[in-house]
C-alpha positions as CSV (number, residue, x, y, z in Angstrom):
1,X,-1.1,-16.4,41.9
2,X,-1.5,-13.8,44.3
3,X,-4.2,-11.3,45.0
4,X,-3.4,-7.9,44.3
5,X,-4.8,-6.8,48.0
6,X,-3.7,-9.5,50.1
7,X,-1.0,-11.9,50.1
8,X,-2.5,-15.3,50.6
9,X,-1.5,-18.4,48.7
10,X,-3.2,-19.8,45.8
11,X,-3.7,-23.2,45.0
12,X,-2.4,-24.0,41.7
13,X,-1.7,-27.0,39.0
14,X,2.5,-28.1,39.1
15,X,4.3,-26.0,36.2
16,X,7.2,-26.7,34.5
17,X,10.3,-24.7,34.6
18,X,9.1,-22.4,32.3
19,X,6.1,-22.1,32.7
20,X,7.5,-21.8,36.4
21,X,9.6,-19.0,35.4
22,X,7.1,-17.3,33.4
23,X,4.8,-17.4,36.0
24,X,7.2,-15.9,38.5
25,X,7.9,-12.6,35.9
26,X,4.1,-12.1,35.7
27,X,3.9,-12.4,39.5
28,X,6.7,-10.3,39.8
29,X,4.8,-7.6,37.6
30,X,1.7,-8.1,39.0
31,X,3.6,-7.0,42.4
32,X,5.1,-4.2,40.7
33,X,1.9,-3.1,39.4
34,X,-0.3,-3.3,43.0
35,X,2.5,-1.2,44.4
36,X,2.4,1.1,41.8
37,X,-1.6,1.4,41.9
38,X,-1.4,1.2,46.1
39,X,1.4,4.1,45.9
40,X,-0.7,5.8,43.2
41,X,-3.5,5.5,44.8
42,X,-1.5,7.3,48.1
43,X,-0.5,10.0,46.0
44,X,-4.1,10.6,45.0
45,X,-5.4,10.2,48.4
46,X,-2.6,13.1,49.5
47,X,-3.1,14.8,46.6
48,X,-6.5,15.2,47.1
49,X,-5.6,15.9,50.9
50,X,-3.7,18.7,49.6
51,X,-6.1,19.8,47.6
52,X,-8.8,20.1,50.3
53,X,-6.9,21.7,52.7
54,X,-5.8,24.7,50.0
55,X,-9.3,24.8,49.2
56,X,-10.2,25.0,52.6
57,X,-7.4,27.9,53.2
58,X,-8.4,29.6,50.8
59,X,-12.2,30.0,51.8
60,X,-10.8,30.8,54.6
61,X,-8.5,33.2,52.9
62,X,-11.7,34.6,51.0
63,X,-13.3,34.7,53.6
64,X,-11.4,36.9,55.6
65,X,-10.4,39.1,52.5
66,X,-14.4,39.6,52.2
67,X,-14.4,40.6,55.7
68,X,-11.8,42.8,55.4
69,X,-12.6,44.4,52.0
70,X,-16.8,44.5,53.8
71,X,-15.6,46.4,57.0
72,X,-12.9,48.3,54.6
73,X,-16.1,49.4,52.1
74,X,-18.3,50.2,55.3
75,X,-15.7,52.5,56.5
76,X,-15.1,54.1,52.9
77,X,-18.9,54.0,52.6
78,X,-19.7,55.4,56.7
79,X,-16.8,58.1,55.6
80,X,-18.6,58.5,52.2
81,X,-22.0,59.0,54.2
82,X,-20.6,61.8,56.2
83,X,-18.5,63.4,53.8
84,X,-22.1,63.5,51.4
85,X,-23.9,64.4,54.8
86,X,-21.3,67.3,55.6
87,X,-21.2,68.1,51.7
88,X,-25.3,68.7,51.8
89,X,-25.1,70.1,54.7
90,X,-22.6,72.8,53.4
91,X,-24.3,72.8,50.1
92,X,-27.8,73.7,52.1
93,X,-25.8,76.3,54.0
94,X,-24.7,77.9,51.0
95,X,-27.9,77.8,49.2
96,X,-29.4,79.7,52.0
97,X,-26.5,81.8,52.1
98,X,-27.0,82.5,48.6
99,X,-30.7,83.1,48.5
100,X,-30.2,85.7,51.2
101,X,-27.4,87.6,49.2
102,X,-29.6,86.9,46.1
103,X,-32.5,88.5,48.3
104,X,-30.4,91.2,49.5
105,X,-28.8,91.8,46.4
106,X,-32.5,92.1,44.7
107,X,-33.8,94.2,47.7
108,X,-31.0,96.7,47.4
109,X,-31.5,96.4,43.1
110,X,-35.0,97.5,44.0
111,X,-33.9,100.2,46.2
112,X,-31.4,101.9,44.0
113,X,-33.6,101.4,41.0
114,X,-36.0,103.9,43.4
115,X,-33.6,105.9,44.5
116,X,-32.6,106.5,41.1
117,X,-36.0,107.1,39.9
118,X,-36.3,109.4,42.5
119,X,-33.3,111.3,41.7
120,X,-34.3,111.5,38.2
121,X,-37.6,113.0,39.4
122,X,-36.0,115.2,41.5
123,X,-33.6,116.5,38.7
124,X,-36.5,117.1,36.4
125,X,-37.9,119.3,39.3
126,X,-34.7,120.9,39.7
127,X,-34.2,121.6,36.4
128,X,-37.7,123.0,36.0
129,X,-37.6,124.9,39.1
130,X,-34.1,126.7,37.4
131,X,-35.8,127.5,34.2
132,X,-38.2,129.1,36.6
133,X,-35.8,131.0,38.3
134,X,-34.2,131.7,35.1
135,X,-36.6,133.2,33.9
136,X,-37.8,134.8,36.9
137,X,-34.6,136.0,36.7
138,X,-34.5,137.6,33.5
139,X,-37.8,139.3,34.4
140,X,-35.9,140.5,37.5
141,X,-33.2,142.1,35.2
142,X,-35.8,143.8,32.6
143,X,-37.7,145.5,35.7
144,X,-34.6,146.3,37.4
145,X,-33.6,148.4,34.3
146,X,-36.4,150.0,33.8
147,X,-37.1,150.8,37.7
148,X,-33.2,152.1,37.5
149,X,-34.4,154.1,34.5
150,X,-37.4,155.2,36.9
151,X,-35.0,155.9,39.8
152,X,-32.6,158.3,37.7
153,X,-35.8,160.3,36.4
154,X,-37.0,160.7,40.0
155,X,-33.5,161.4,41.1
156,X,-33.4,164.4,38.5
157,X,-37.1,165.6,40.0
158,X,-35.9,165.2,43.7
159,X,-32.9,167.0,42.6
160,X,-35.4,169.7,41.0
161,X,-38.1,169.0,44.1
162,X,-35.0,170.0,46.5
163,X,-34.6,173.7,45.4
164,X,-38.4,173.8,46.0
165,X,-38.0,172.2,49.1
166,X,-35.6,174.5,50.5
167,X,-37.0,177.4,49.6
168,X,-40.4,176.1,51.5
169,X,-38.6,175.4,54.2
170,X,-37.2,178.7,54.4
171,X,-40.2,180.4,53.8
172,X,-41.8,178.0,57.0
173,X,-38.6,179.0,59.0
174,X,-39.5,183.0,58.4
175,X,-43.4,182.2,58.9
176,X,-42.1,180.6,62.5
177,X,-39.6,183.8,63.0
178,X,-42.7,186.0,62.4
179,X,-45.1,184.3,64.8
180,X,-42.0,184.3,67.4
181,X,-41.6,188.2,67.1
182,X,-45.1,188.4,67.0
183,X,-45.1,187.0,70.8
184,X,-42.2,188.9,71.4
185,X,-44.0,192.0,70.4
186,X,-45.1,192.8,73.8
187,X,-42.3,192.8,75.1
188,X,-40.8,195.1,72.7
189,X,-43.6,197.6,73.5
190,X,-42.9,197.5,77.5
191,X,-39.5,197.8,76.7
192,X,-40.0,200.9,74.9
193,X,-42.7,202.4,77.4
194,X,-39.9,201.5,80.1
195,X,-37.2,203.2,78.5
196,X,-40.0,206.2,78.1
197,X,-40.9,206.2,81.6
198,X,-37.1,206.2,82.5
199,X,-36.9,209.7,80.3
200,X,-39.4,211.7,82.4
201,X,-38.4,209.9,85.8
202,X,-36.0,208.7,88.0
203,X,-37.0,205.1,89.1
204,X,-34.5,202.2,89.5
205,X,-37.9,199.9,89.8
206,X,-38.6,200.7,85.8
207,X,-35.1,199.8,85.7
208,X,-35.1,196.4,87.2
209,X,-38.0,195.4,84.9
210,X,-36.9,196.3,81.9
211,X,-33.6,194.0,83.1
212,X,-35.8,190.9,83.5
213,X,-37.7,192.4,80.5
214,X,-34.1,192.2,78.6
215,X,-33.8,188.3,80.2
216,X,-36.8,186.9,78.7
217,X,-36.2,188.5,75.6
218,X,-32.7,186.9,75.3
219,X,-34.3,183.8,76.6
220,X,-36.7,183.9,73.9
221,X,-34.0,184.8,71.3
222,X,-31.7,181.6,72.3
223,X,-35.2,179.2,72.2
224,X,-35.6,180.2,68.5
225,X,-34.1,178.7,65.8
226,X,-33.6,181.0,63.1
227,X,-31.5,181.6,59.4
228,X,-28.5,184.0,59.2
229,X,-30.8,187.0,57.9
230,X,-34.0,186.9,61.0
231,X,-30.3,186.4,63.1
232,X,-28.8,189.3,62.1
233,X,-31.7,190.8,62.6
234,X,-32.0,189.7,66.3
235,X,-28.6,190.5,67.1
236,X,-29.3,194.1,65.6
237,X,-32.0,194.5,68.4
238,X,-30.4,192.9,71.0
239,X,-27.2,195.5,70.5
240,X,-29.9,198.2,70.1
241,X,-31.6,197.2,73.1
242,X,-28.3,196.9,75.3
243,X,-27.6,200.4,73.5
244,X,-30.3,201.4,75.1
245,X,-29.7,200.1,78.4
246,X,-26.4,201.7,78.9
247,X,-27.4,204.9,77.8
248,X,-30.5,204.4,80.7
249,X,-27.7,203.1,82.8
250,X,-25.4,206.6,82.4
251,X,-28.2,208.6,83.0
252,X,-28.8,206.7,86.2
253,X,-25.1,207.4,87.0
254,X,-25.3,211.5,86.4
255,X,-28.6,212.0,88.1
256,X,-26.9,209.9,91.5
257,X,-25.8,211.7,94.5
258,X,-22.8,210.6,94.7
């Protein structure tokens, strides 16, 4: 028989045919059956081998899809970081905005709340102030009737007052007239003693005076103011007077040499 590992010659009894032949099948299948374990054996070997070296490509495999997928989630989560960094930062931003409009908003809640108070203090006022004046007002109109009741009364006593008035007026303006002629008197009486003279004499001196005599008395005349009776009455004198002088004057003519 052989060994199954190596192929070195066995001594061994003499067979017979048969036992020669029999011997030579189970040799034959012992063969058969080392170079089915030996090939087996291969395949396991290479098998294995095979099984290794996927194994080994796919930790290597695994281990490069960990890398990857590690830097890929670092990225997402360094992106993630600075979106949630940019997000606060915004958020922050808009709280503060907010507060500040919320503060605003309040401040300018307080102030029209004031303001309005205000204005509702200062329409009370007004309104009081116009009942006041209202009523001030209606006082006014009461007192204005009955001073325009007054007024008409006293307007019918003035109007009664007036005919008094004139009349002492005119009774002042005669008083006046009569001092005046009383100053005037003089006057008057040279005249006369001039215009007497002149009858028992010749004398163009008398003359001349009672001329300048005549131009203070017109002077006098024209200085006083006077009603239409007292200037009748003066204009009666004055013709009298120049009456006088032209009659003087004629007589002056007649008794002249030539």
């Amino acid at each position: 028989m052989r060994n199954d590992l190596k192929d070195e010659p066995i001594d061994v009894p003499s067979l017979t045919l048969d036992e020669h032949d029999q011997f030579e099948n189970t040799d034959h299948d012992s063969r058969d059956r080392a170079r089915s374990t030996k090939l087996s054996r291969l395949s396991n070997r290479t098998v294995v081998y095979m099984l290794l070296f996927l194994f080994v490509v796919y930790s290597i495999g695994m281990v490069v899809l960990f890398w990857v997928f590690k830097q890929a989630a670092d990225d997402v989560r360094y992106q993630l970081d600075e979106k949630t960094h940019t997000t606060s930062t915004i958020t922050e931003n808009n709280m503060g905005r907010l507060q500040a409009i919320t503060e605003q908003f309040n401040s300018q809640q307080t102030v029209t709340k004031n303001q309005l108070e205000n204005i509702r203090a200062q329409n009370k006022q007004l309104v009081t102030q116009l009942n006041r004046v209202l009523e001030t007002q209606q006082t006014i109109t009461t007192k204005q009737e009955t001073q325009e009741k007054r007024l008409a009364k006293l307007e019918e006593q003035l109007v009664a007052l007036a005919k008094t008035t004139n009349q002492i007026e005119q009774v002042k303006q005669l008083q006046n007239e009569i001092a005046e002629f009383k100053k005037m008197q003089p006057t008057i009486t040279r005249l006369t003693n001039d215009v007497d003279g002149l009858k028992k004499q010749n004398g163009s001196q008398t003359l001349k005076s009672v001329q300048d005599d005549l131009l203070l008395l017109r002077s006098q005349l024209d200085n006083v103011a006077t009603n239409n009776d007292s200037k009748q009455q003066l204009e009666a004198l004055q013709n009298k007077v120049d009456n006088q002088l032209q009659k003087m004057q004629q007589q002056l003519d007649n008794r002249s040499p030539y």
